[in-house]
C-alpha positions in Angstrom: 0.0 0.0 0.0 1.1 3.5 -1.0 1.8 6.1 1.6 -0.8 8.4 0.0 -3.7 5.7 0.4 -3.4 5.4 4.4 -5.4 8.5 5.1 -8.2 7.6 2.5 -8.6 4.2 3.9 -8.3 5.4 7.1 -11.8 8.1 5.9 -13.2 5.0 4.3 -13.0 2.9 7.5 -14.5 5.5 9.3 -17.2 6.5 6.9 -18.6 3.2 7.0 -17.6 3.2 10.7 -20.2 6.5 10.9 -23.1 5.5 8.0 -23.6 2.3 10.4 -24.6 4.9 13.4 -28.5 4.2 12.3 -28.4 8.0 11.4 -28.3 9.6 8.4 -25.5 12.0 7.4 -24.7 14.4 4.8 -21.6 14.8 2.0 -21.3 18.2 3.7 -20.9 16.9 7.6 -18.7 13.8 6.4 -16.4 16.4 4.5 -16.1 18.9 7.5 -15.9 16.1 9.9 -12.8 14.9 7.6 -10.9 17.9 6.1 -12.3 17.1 2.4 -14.1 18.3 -0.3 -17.5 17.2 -0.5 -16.5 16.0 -4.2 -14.1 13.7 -2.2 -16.9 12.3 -0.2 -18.8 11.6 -3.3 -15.8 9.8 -5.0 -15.4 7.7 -1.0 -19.1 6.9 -1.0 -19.2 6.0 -4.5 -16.1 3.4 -3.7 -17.8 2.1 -1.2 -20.3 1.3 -3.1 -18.6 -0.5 -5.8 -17.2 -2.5 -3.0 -20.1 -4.1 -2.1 -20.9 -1.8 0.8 -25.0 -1.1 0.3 -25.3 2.4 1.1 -28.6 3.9 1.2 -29.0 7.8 -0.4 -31.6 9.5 0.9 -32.2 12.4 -1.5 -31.6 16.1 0.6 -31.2 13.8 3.8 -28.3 12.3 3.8 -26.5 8.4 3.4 -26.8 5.7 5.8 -26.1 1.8 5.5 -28.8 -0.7 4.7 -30.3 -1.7 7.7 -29.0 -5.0 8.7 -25.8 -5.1 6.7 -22.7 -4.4 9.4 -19.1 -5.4 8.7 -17.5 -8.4 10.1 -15.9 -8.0 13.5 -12.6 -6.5 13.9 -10.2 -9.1 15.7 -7.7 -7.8 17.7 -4.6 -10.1 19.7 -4.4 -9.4 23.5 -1.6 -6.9 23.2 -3.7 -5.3 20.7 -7.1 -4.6 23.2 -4.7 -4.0 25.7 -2.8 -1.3 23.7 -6.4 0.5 23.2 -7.8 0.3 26.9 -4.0 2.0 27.9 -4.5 4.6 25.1 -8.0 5.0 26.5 -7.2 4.9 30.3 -4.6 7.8 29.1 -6.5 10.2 27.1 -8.9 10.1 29.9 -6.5 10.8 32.3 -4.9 13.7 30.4 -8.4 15.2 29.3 -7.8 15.2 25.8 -10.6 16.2 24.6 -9.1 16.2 20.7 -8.6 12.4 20.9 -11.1 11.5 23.7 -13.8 11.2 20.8 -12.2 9.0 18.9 -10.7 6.6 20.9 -13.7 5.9 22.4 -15.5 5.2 19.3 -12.2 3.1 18.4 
């Protein structure tokens, strides 16, 4: 994998990561939410769905994910969870608020 295609799988992950929050959310809160164009997100969410992803458009409302359809579960080894509750347990502790977010979505 190219250097340049960590940060757009890293969106992608987390766009699907979002759609599946049984809410609907715009091209225009994805984009701010992750420092892109809204063209970008169009190009994302069009990838997504030629991957197989089933991603509902809601005309002037939004996308979400077909209900019922989630991604397989992430496996991670015991140094792995362990790494995250640490990296939790610290951002916590510090009062991160930048990170706090996001590693507790993670």
């Amino acid at each position: 994998m190219e250097e340049n295609d960590k940060p757009r799988l890293s969106r992608l992950t987390a766009i699907i990561t979002q759609l599946q929050s049984k809410r609907l959310i715009t091209a225009k809160q994805l984009a701010e939410r992750h420092n892109v164009s809204i063209r970008t997100i169009y190009r994302d969410i069009r990838t997504l769905e030629r991957s197989g992803i089933p991603i509902v458009t809601e005309e002037g409302k939004g996308y979400s994910i077909m209900e019922g359809y989630h991604l397989p579960p992430i496996l991670f080894t015991e140094d792995e969870a362990n790494a995250l509750i640490t990296v939790e347990q610290l951002v916590i502790k510090n009062r991160d608020e930048s990170l706090s977010e996001n590693v507790s979505s993670a």
